[in-house]
BAPAVO-571313 format. One record per residue (C-alpha): residue in three letters; x, y, z. Coordinates in steps of 0.2 Angstrom, whole numbers, plus 2048, in hexadecimal, padded with zeros to 3 digits. Example, Ala and Ser with C-alpha at 12.3 -4.5 7.8 and 13.67 -1.06 7.14 Angstrom:
+------+-----+-----+-----+
: code :   x :   y :   z :
+------+-----+-----+-----+
:  ALA : 83E : 7EA : 827 :
:  SER : 844 : 7FB : 824 :
+------+-----+-----+-----+
***
This chain:
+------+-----+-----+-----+
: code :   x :   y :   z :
+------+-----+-----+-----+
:  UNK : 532 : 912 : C84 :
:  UNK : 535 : 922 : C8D :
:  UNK : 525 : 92E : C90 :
:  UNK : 527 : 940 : C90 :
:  UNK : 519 : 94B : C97 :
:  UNK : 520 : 95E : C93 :
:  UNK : 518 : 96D : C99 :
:  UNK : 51F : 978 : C8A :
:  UNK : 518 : 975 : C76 :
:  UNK : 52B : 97A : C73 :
:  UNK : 533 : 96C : C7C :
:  UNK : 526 : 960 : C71 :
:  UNK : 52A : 969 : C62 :
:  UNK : 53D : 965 : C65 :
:  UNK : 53B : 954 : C6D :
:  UNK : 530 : 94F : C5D :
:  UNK : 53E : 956 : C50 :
:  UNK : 549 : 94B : C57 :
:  UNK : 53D : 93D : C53 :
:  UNK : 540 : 92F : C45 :
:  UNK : 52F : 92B : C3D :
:  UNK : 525 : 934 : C4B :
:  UNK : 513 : 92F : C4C :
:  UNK : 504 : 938 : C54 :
:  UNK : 4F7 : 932 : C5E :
:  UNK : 4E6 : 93D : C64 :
:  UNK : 4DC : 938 : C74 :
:  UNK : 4D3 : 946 : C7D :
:  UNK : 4D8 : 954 : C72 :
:  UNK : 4EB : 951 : C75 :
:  UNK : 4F9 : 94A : C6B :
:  UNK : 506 : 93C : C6F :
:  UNK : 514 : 93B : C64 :
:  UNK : 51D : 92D : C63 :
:  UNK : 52D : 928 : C59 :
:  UNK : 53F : 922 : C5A :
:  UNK : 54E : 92E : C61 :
:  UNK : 55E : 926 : C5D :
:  UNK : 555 : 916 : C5C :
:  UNK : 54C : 916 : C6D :
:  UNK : 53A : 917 : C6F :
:  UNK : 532 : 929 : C75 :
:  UNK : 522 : 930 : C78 :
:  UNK : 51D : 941 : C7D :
:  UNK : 50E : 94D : C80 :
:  UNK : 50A : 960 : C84 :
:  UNK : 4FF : 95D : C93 :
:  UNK : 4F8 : 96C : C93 :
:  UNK : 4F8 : 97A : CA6 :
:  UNK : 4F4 : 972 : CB5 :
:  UNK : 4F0 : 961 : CC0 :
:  UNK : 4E3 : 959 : CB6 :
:  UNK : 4E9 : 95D : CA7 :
:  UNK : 4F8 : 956 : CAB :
:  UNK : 4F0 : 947 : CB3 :
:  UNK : 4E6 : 944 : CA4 :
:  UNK : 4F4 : 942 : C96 :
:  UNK : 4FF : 936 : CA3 :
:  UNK : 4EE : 92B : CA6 :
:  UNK : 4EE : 92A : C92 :
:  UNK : 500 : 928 : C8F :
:  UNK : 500 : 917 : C9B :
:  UNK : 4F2 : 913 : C92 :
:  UNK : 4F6 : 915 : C83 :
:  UNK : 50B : 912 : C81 :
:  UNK : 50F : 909 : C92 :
:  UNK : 51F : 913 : C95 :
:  UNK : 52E : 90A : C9F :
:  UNK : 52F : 91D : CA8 :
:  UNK : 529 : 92F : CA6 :
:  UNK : 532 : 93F : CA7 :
:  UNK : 529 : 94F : CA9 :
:  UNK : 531 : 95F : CA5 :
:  UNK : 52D : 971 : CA4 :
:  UNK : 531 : 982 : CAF :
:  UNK : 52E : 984 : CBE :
:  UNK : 52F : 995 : CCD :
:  UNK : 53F : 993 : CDA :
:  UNK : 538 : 991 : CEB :
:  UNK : 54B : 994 : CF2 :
:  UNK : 555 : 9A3 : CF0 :
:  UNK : 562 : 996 : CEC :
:  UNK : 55C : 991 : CDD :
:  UNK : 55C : 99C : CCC :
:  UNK : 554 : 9A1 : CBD :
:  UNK : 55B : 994 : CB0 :
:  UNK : 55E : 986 : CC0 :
:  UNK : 55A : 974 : CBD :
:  UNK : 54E : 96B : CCB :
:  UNK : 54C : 95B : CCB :
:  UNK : 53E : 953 : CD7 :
:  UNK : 541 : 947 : CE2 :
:  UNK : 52E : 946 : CE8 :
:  UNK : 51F : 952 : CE4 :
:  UNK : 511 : 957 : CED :
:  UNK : 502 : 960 : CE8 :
:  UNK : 502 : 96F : CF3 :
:  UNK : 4EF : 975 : CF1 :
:  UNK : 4E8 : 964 : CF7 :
:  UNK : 4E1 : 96B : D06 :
:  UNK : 4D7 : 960 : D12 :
:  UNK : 4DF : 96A : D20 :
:  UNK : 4CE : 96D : D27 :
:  UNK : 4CA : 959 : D29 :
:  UNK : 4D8 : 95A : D33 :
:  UNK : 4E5 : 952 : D25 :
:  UNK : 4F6 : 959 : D22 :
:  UNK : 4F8 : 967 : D14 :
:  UNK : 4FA : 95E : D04 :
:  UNK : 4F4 : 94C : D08 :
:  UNK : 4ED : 942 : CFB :
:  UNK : 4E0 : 935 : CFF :
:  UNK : 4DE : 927 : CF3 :
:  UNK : 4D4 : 916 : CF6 :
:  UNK : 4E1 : 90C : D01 :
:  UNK : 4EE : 91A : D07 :
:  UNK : 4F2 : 92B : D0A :
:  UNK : 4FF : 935 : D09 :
:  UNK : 507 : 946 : D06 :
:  UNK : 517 : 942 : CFD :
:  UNK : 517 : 93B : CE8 :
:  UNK : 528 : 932 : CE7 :
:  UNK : 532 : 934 : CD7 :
:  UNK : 53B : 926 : CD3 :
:  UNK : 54D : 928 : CDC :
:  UNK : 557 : 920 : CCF :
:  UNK : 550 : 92A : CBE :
:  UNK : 551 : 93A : CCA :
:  UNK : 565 : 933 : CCB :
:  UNK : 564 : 92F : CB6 :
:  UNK : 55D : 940 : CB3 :
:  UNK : 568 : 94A : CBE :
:  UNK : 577 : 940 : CB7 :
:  UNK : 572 : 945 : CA4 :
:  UNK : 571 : 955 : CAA :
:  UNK : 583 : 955 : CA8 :
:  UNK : 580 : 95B : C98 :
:  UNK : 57D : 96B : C9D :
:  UNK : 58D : 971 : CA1 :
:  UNK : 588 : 982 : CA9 :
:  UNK : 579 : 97F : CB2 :
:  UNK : 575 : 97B : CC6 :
:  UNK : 56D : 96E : CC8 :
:  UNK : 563 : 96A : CD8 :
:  UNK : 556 : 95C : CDE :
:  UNK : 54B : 95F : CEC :
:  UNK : 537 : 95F : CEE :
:  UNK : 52B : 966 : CDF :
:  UNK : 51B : 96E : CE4 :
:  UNK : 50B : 96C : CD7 :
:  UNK : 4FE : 976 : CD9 :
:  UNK : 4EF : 97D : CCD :
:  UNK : 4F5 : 98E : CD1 :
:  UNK : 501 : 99B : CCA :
:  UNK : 50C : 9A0 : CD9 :
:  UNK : 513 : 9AE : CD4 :
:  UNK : 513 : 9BA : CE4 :
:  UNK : 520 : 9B6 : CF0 :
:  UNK : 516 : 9B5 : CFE :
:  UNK : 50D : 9A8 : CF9 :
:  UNK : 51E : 99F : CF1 :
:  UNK : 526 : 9A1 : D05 :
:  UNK : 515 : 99A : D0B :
:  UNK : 516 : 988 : CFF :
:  UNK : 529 : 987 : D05 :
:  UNK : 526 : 988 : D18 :
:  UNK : 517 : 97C : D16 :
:  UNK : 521 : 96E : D0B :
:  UNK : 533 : 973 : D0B :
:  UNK : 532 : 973 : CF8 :
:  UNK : 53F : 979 : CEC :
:  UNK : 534 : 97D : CDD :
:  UNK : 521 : 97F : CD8 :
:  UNK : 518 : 97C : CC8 :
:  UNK : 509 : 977 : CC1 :
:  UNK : 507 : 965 : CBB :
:  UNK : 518 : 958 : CC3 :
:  UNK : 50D : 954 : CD3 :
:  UNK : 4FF : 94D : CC6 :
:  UNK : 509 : 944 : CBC :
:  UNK : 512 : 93D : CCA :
:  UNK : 501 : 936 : CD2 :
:  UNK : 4FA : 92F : CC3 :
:  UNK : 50C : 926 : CC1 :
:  UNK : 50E : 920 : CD3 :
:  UNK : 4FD : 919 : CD2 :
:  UNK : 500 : 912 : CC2 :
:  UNK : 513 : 90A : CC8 :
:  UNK : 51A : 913 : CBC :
:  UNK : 52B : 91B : CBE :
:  UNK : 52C : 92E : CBC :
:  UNK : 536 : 93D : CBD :
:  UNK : 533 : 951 : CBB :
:  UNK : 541 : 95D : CB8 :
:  UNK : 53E : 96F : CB4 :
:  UNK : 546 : 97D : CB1 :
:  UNK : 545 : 98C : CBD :
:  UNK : 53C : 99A : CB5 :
:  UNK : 53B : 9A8 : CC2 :
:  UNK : 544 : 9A9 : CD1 :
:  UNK : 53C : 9AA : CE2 :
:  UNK : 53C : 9BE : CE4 :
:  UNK : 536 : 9C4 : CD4 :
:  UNK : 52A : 9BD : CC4 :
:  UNK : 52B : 9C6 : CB4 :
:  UNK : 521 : 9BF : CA8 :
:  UNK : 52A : 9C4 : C99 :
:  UNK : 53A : 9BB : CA1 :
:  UNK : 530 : 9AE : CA2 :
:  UNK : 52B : 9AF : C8D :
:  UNK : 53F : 9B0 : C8B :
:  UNK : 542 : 9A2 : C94 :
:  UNK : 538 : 994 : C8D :
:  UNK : 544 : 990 : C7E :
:  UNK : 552 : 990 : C8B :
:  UNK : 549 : 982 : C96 :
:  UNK : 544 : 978 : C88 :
:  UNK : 554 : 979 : C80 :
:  UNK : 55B : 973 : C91 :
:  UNK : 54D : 966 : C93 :
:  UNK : 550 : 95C : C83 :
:  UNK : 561 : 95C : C85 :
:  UNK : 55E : 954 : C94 :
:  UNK : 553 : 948 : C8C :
:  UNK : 55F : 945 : C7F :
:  UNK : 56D : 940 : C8B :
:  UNK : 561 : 933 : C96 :
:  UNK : 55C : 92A : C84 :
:  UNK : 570 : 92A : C82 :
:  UNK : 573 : 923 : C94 :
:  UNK : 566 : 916 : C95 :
:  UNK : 56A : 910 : C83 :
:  UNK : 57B : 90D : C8A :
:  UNK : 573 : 903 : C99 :
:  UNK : 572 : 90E : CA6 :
:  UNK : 567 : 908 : CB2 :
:  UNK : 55A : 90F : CBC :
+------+-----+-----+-----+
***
């Protein structure tokens, strides 16, 4: 079974009307649903805006489904000039860039957890490899992995934006991947986030933002689409 944590009610709505026999399941006021697409088992969820959200439907989602892997997709803001509104990003690790224990004299951004610490969430490298190979199907689109930085802040002035690249040499910046990563790296489970770029680095416009959001769920589960194709014909990864 393949999880699906999406940021956008559109890309459920659209993963869900692909469905055969979709089911829903409710736990804290958020609902799974599951079914068959092409014969292969998926489940997804809105999550909701922001790190414990986020955390919070992946905990229930292992819980609840035991997903082989888990892909989270949504938008995301350019942290590079080089990347552009409409540009895929595919992480290849996350970090969570308002952990600040700066002042106990850790890094910026580590994480403590009982036996380790660390700074860096890896994605799993071969589903970072399945995802950017089904993006493929997107035949005009630049596709480009790097570091996504998570944060339960809208970033939307440019100084701020410059000041989260320096600090991590990240590509992208969101709201919910670095969560769902921990939770899935702590739980051993495999995971991927792939967004869609939103706003570039120089300028936010929120009603750019309103436009785009079919565009990137359009691109999302065609993305989707093409992993369930690819690993229904054995692709490993």
């Amino acid at each position: 079974m393949i999880g699906l944590i999406c940021a956008l009610d559109v890309e459920v709505q659209g993963i869900k009307s692909l469905m055969e026999n979709p089911q829903v399941f409710k736990k804290a006021a958020m609902e799974y649903y599951s079914g068959t697409i092409d014969g292969f088992e998926v489940v997804c969820v809105e999550c909701g805006v922001g790190k414990v959200n986020a955390a919070m439907s992946t905990q229930v989602m292992i819980d609840q489904f035991n997903p082989e892997l888990i892909i989270n997709s949504g938008i995301a803001g350019a942290l590079s000039r080089d990347i552009s509104v409409g540009d895929i990003v595919i992480a290849n690790d996350c970090v969570q860039h308002d952990m600040d224990g700066t002042e106990m004299g850790d890094p910026p951004g580590q994480i403590w957890y009982h036996d380790e610490k660390r700074v860096d969430i890896p994605a799993d490298r071969l589903l970072a490899d399945l995802l950017e190979k089904a993006c493929a199907v997107l035949t005009d689109t630049k596709v480009v992995r790097g570091r996504i930085a998570t944060g339960d802040a809208f970033l939307s002035k440019r100084h701020r934006r410059q000041k989260v690249k320096d600090m991590f040499n990240a590509i992208a910046c969101e709201m919910e991947g670095g969560a769902v990563g921990q939770v899935c790296y702590r739980n051993s489970v495999p995971f991927g986030v792939i967004r869609c770029i939103s706003d570039d680095f120089d300028e936010y416009r929120f009603v750019d933002y309103m436009k785009l959001r079919e565009e990137a769920a359009s691109k999302s589960i065609k993305v989707i689409e093409e992993v369930i194709r690819l690993r229904k014909a054995g692709v490993k990864f």
